[in-house]
PALUMFI-222552 format. One record per residue: y, x, z of N, C-alpha, C, O, CB in turn. Coordinates in steps of 0.2 Angstrom, whole numbers, plus 5000, padded with zeros to 4 digits. Each point is the difference from the previous one (the first is absolute). Glycine has a CB too. Layout:
// PALUMFI-222552
YXZYXZYXZYXZYXZ
...
***
This chain:
// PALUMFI-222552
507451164831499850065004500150064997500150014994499049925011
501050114999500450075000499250054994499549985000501550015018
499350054980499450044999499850055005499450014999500849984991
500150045016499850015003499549985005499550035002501249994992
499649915009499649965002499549985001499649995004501050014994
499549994991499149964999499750075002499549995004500549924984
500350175009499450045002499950025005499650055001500449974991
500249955014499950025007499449945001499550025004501850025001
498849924993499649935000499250024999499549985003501649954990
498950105003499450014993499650085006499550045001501649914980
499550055021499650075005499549985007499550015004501750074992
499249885004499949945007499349984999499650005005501749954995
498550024992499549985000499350045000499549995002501249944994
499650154999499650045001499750015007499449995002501250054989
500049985013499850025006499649945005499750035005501450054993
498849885002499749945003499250004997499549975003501749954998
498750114994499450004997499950075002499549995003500649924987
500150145010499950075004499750015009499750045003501249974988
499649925010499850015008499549955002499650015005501550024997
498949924993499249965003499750014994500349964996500049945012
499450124991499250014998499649975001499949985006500250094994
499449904994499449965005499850045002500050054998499849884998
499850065011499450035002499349975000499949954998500850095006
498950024998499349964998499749985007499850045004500050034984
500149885012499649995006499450015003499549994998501049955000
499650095008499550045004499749975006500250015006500450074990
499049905002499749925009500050045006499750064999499349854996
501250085009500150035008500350075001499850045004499149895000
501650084990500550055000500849994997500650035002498350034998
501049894996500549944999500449985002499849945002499750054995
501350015006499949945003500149914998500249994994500150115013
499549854997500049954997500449965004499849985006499250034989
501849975003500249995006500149915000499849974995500850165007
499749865003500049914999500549984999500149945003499250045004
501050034992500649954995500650104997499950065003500349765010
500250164983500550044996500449974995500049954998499350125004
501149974997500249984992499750044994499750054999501349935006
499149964991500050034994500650014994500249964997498750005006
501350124998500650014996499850044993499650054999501249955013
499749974982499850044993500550025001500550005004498949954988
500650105001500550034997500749965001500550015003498650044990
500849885002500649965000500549985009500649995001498549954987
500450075015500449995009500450065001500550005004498649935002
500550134991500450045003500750034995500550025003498350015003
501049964988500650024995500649925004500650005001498550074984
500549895016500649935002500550015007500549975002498349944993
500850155010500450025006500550064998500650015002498449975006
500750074986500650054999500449994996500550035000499050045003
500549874992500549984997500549965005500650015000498649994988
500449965017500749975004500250035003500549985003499349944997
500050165003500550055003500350044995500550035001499049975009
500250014983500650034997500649954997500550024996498750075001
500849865005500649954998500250005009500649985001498949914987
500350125017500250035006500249915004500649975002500050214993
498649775002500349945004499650025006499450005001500949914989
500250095014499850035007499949945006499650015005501150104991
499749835003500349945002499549954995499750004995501650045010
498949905001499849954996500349984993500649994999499049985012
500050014984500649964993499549984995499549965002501750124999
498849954994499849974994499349994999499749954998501250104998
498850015006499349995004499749955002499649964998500750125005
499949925004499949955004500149954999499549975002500750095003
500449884991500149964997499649984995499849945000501150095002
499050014994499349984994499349995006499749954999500950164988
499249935016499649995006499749955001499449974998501150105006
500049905000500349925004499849964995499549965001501750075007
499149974985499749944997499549994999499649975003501150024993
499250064998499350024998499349965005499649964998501050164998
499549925011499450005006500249915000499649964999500450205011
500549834991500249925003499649954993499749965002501750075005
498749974988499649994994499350015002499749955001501150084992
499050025007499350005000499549985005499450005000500950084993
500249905014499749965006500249944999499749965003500450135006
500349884988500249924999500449995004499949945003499150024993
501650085007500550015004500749994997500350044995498950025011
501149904998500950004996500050065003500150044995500649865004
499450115005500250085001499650065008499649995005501849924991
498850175000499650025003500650065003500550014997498349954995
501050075014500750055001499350065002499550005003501949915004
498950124989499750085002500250065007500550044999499449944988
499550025019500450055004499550065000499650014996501249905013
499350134997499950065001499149985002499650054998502050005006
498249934998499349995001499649925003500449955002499950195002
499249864996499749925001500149995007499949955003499250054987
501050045013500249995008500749955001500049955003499450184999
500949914995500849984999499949934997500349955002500250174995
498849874997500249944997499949955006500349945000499450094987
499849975020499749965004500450015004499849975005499250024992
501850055005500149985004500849974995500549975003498750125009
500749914984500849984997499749904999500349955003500450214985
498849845010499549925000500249965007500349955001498550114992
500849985012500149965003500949995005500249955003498350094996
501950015000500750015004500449964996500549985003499450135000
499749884989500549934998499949945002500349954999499850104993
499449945012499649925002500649995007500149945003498150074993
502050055007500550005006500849984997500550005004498750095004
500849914985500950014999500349945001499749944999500450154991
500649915015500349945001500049984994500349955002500250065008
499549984985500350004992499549924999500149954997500250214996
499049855013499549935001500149955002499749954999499850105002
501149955004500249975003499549985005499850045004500949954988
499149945007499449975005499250024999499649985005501249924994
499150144997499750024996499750065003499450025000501249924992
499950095010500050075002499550015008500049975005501350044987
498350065006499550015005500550035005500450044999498449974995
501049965011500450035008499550045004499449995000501349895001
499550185003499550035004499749965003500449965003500150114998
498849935000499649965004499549954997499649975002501250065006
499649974985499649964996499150054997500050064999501549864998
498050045002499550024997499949994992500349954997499450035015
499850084987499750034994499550014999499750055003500949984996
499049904996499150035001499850064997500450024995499249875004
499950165002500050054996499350025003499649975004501750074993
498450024999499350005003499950065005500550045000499149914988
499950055016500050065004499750064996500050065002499949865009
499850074981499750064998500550014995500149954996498650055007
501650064997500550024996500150075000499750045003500849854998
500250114994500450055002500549985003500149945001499750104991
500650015011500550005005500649984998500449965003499250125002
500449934989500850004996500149914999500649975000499450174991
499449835009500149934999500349945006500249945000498950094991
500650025014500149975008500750035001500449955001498350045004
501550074995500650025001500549965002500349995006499450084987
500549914999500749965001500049955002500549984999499950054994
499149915010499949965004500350035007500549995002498549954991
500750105010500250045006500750045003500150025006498949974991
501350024995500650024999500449974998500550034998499250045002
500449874999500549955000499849975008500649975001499349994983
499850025021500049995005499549935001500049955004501350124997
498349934994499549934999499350045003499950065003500649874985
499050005010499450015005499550004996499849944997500550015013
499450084989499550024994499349965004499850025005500750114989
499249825002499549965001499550044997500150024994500549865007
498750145002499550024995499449965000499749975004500750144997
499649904991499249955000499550054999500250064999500249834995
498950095007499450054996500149984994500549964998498550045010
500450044987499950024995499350004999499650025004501450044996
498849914992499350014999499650054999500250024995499949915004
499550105002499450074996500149954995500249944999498850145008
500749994988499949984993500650004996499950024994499349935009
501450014998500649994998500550025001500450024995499349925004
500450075010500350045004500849985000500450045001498750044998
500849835000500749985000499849945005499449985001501150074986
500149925017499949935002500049964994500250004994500350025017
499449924994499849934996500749965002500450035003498249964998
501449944995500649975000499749965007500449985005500150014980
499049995014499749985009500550015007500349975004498550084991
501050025004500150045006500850005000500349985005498650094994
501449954996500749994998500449945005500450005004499150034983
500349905010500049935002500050025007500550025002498849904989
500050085012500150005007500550035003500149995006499149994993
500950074997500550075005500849965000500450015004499050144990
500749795002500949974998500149975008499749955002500449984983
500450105019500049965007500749975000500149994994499150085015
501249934996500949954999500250064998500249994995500149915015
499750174991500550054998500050054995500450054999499749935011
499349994986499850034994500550024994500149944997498950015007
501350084994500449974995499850054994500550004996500649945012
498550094991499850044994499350034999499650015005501650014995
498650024994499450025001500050064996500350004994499149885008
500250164999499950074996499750035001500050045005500649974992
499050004998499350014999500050074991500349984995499249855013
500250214993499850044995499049974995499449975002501650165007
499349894986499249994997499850065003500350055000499749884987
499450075015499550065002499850034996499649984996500049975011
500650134992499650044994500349974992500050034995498649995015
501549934991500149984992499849934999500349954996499550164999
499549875011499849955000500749945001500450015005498350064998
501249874993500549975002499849945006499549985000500850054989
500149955016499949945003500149944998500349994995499750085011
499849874999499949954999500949974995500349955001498650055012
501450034985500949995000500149944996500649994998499850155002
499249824998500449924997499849965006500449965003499450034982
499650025018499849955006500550025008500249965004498350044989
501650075007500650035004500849984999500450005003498750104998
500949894992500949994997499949915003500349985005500150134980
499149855012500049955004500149985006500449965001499150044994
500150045009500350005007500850015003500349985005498650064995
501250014995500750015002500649934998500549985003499150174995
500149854998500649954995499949935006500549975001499350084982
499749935019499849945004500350015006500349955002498650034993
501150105010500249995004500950045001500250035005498449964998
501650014992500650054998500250065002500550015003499749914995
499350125001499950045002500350054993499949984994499049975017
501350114990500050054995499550054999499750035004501449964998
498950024990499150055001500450064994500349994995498349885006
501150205003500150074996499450015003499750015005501550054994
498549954992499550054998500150054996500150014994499449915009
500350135004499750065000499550044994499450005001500849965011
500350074981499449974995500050104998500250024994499949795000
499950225009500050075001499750044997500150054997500149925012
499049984993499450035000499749974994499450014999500650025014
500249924982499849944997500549994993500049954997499650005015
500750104986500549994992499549974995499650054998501350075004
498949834994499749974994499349995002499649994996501150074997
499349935016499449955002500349924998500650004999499050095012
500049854987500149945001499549955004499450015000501450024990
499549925011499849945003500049925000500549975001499650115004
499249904992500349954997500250014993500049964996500550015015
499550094986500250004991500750035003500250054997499249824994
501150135016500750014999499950075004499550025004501149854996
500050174997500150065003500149995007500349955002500150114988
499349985014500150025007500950035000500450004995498050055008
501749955002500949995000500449964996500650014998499450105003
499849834997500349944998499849945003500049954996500150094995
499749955017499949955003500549995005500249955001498650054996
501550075007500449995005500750004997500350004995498850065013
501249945000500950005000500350064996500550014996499549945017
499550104990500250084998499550055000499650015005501549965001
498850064991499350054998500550055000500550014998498549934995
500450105010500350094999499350044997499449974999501550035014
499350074985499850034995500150075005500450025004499949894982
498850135012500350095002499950044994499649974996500050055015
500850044987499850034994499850065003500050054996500849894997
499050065014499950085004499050034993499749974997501149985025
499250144979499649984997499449974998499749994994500850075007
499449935003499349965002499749944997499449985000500950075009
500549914989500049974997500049954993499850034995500350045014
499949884990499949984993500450044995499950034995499849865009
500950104999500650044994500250055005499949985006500749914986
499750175006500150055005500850025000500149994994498650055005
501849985003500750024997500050065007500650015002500249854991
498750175009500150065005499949965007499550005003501450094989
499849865009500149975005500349954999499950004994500050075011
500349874997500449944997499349915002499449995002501450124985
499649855011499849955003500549924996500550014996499250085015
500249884989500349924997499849955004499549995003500350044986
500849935011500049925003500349954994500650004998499750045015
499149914985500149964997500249955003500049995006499450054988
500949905001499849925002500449984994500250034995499749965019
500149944986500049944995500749985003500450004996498149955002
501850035010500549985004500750034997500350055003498749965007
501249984988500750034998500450025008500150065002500049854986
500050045015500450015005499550075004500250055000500649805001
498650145002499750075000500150064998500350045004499049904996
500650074996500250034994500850035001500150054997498949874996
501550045009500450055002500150025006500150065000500349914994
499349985013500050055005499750085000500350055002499649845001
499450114994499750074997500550035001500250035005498949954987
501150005001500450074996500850035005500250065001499449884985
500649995017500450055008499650025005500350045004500649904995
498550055002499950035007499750074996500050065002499649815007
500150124986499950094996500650055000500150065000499049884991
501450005008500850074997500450005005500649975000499750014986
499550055020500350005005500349945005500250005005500050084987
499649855004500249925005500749974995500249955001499450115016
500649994979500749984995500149924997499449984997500350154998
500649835005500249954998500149994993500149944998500250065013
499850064985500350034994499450014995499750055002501350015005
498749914987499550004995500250064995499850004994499949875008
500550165000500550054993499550075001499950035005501749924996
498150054993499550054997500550085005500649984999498949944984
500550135020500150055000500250044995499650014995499849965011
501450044994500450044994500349924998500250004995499050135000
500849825007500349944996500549975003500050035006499149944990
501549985003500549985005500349934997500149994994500150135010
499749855002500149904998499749984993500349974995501050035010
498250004995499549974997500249915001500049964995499150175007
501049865003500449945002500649974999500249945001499350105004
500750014993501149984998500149975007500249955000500150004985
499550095022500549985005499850035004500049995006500249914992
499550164999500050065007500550005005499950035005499650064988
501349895006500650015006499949955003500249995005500750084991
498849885000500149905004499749995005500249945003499949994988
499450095013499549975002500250005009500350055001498649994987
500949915017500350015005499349995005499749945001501750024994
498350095008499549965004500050045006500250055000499249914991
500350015013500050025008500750005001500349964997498550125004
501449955003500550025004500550054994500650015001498449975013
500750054982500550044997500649984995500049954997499150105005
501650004998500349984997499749944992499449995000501350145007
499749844989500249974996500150074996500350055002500149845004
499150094988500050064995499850064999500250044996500349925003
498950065007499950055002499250024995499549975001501350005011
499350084985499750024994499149975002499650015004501650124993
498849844999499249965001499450065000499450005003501149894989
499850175003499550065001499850045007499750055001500749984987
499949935016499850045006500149935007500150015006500550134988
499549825004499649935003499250005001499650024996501349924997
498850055013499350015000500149925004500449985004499050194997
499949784996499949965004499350005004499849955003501149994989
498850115007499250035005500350055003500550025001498349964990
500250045013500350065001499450044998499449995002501449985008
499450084985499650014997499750064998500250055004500349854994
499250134997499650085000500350014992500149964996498550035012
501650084994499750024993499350024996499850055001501249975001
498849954995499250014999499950004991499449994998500249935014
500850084984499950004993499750064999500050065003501049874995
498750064995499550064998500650044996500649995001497949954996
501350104999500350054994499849984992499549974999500550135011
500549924985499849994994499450054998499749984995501549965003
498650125004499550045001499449955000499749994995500950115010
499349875002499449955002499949964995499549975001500550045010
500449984985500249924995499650024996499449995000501849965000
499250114996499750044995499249995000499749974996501350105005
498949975003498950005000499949945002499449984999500250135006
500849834998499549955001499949964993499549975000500750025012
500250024984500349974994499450014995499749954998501750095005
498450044995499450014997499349995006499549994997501250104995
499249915014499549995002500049894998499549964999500550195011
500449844990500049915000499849994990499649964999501749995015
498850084983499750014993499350015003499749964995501350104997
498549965011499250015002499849975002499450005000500550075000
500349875005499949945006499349974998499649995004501749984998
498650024992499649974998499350035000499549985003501349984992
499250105001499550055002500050005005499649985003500450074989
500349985011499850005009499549975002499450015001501649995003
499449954995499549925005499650004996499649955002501249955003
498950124989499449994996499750045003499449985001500949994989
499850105012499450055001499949995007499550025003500650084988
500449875014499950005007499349965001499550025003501949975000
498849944992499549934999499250064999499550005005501449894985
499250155004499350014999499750065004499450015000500949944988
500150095016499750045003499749955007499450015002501550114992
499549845010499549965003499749985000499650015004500749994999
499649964993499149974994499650065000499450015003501149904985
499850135009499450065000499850025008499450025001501150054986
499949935017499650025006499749975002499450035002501250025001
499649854997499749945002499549994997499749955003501050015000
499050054993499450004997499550064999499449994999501249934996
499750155007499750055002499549995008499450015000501650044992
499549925013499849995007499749935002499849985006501250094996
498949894993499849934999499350035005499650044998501049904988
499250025021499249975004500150075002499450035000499649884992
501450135010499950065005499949975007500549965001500250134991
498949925012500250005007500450035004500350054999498949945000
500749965007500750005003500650024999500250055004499349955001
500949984990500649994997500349944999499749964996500150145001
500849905005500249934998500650014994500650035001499249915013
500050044979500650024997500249944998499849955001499950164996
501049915000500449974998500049944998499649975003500550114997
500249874996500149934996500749985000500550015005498349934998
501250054990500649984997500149915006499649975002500250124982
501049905017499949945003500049954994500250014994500350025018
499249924990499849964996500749964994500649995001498450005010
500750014984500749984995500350044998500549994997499749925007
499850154998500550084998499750024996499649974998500850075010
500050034989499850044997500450065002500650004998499049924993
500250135014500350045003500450074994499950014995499249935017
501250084991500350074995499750035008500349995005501249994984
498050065010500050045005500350045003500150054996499349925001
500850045009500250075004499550065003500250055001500649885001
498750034998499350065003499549955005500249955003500750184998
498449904997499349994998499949995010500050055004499650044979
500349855020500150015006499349975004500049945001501350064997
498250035005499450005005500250005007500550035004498850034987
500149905009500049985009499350055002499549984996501249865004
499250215004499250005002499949935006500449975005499550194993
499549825000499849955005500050025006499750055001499749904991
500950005015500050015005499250025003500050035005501049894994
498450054997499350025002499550054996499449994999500849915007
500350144992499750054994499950095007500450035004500749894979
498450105014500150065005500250054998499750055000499649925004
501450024995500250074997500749965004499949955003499450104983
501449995013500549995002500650024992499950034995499649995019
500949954988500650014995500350074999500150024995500349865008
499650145001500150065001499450084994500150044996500449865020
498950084988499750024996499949994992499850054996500049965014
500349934988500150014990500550044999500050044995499649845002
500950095007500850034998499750095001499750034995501349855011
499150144997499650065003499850014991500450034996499249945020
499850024983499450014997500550004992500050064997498949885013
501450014987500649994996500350075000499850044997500449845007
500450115001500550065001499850084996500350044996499849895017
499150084991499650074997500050014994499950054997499449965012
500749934989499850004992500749994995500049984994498749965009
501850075002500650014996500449924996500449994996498850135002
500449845005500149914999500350005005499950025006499149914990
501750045000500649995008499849925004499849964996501450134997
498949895011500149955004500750015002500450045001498549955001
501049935000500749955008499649945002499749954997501750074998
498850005009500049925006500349974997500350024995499850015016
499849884989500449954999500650015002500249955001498950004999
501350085000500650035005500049985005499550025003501049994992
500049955011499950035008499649945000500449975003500650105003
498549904993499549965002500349945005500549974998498650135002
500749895005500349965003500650025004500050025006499049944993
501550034997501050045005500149965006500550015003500550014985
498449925015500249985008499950075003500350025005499349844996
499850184996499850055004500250085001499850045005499549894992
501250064995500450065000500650025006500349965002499550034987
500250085013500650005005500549964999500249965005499550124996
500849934993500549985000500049924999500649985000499650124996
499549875005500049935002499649965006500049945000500350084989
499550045016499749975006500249985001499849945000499750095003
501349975001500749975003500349964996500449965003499750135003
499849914986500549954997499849935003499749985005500450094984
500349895006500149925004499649984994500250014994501049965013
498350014997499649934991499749965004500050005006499750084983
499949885004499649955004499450004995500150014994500849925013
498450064997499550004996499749924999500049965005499850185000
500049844991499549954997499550004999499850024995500749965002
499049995007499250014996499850075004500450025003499949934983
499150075014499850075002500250054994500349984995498649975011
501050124993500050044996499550054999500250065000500849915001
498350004999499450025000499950054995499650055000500149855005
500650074989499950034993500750075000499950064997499549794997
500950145007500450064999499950055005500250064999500549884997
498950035009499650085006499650034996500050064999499949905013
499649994985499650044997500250044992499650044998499749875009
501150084991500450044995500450065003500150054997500049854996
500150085013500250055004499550085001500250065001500449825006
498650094993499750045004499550034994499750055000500549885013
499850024982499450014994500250014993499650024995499849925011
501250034994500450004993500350074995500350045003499949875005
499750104986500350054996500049994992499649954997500150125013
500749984988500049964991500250084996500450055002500349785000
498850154992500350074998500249964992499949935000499350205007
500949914987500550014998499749954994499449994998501150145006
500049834992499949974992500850044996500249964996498949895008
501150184997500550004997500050054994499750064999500949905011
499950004984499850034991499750075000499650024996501549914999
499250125010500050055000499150014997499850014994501350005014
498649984997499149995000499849994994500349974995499749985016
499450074991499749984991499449985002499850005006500750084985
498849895002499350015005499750045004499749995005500049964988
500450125004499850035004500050005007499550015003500550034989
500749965010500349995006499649965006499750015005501350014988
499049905001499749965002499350005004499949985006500850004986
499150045001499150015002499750065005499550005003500549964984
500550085013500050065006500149965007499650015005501050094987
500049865008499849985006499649955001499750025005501250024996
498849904997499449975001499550045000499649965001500849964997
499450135000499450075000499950005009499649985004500850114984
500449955011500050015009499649965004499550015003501750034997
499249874999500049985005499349965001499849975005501450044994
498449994995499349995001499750055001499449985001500649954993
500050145006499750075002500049995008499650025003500950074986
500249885013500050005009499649955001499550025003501550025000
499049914995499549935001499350005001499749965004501150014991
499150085000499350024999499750035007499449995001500850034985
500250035017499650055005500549935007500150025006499750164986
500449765006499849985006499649965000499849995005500950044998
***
């Protein structure tokens, strides 16, 4: 390293220590938000060093990335894109590549998945031209069962995807069963869940294909960005063409015939030796992150651990703070897990006299951020009144998360105070009802 460099480096860190300061916490002037990142010094000198090497594109970065993260998920391989959205639509767009042959999902085919979610996980079922099957979900866990699952498999079922809720894991060895019995393909959605497990096994090592977000809010943060794992080799290349444009061609960017037969290759309808770097056998996006995003996820995946340690302990401290409060339904780990939490999630009881609305409310003023479960029940959102799906079962429990539901914050950031500030609140409201 340059001397210069280092001492741009060495300024870098000054300056990170200049601009965040601790502060001292102030109860209901504070704010307390519900999910963030947590960035040091080391993330931020790790972003300007990879723009003063001006890696602007994907490469060295990103490569070190990919293993690393594929290691530490128990994945042959991991491809890094531009956000977790991307990873759930690049997951599911590979379950359609003719590269499946018989295998391959056709429009009109179905996808179990749950009605309480996020959007981004139902998406690419609906954009690939399939039918999103929804199941309920339980309080308390706020995941479905392998039950419910089972019953939803009808003749046109041919896959399932499902996210862990909040961090909490689901039923996923008793669900991968299902799948494997009825051959069915299973992506899990593990987004919301990096160094949760089940069973003793990491969460994103039961399915076909797991995806990852790094947006901030997240376990690991890289600004924006996202990851699709799997174990699948042949998977595993579909991904990586339907991310680089749909290319037929594995050659790193800046590389050529990695193959020794970039002129030989003859497919579709095109000439005989028509340069394989511009052969596409998908059809496909460009969606690859940058070596910038590598960079910070690179030092943030060195903290993973701590994360998931203080995520753990800041929800214990709420769950035992809030332990025999009235009317609230909180949370539980599902059974045999040990969740990496994403945030601390209450139900007000359907026969409590108060409304959801008012804690949040009451919350909010005091500078305690809240969210909804996110869109609660998406049969109900606009954007999918008119879609094509099919329902299983009632979805009694996701109206009522629809209507009562919200979760505020466990993430490292937070400390006890935080903690204990917000269980204050929320027994101070309790009390005057």
């Amino acid at each position: 390293m340059s001397e210069t460099k280092a001492r741009i480096l060495d300024q870098v860190r000054e300056y990170h220590l200049e601009k965040e300061p601790s502060e001292e916490f102030v109860p209901g002037v504070s704010e307390i938000w519900p999910s963030g990142a947590v960035l040091e010094p080391a993330d931020r000198v790790a972003l300007v060093e990879a723009a003063l090497d001006m890696r602007i594109a994907a490469g060295t970065s990103t490569r070190k990335f990919e293993s690393r993260f594929a290691r530490y998920m128990k994945r042959r391989k991991a491809h890094l894109v531009n956000s977790g959205s991307s990873a759930n639509l690049l997951a599911m767009s590979a379950l359609t590549s003719p590269h499946l042959e018989d295998r391959r999902l056709q429009p009109g085919d179905e996808v179990i998945t749950v009605a309480a979610g996020f959007p981004t996980t139902v998406n690419p079922i609906l954009q690939n031209g399939l039918i999103p099957v929804f199941v309920d979900v339980e309080l308390k866990t706020y995941n479905t069962t392998a039950e419910r699952i089972k019953a939803a498999v009808g003749p046109r079922t041919r896959a399932i995807m499902v996210a862990h809720a909040l961090g909490n894991p689901f039923e996923v060895a008793e669900v991968a069963q299902i799948a494997e019995e009825n051959d069915l393909f299973l992506i899990e959605d593990n987004c919301d869940a990096v160094g949760s497990t089940y069973n003793g096994q990491l969460t994103g090592t039961y399915g076909d294909l797991t995806t990852v977000s790094f947006y901030p809010a997240h376990h690991l943060t890289m600004g924006e960005g996202g990851c699709v794992l799997t174990s699948n080799l042949a998977l595993a290349r579909i991904v990586e063409s339907l991310r680089d444009w749909g290319r037929d061609c594995w050659c790193e960017p800046g590389e050529s015939d990695r193959c020794f037969k970039r002129f030989q290759y003859q497919l579709g309808t095109l000439p005989a030796g028509y340069d394989h770097k511009y052969i596409y056998s998908h059809i496909g996006y460009n969606l690859k992150a940058t070596d910038l995003q590598a960079a910070l996820g690179l030092t943030q995946l060195d903290k993973v651990d701590d994360f998931t340690a203080a995520r753990r302990r800041n929800w214990q401290r709420l769950r035992e703070g809030l332990e025999g409060v009235p009317h609230l339904i909180l949370p539980e780990a599902t059974l045999g897990s040990e969740p990496s939490w994403f945030g601390f999630v209450i139900t007000v009881d359907p026969d409590a006299p108060f409304k959801r609305k008012e804690l949040v409310n009451f919350l909010e003023e005091r500078k305690i951020g809240t969210r909804n479960l996110f869109a609660g029940n998406l049969t109900r959102q606009p954007a999918y009144v008119d879609a094509p799906h099919r329902i299983v079962g009632d979805l009694t429990n996701s109206d009522i998360i629809t209507e009562q539901t919200f979760w505020i914050g466990v993430y490292p950031g937070l400390t006890d105070e935080h903690t204990d500030y917000m269980v204050s609140s929320i027994r101070e409201f309790l009390a005057g009802r």
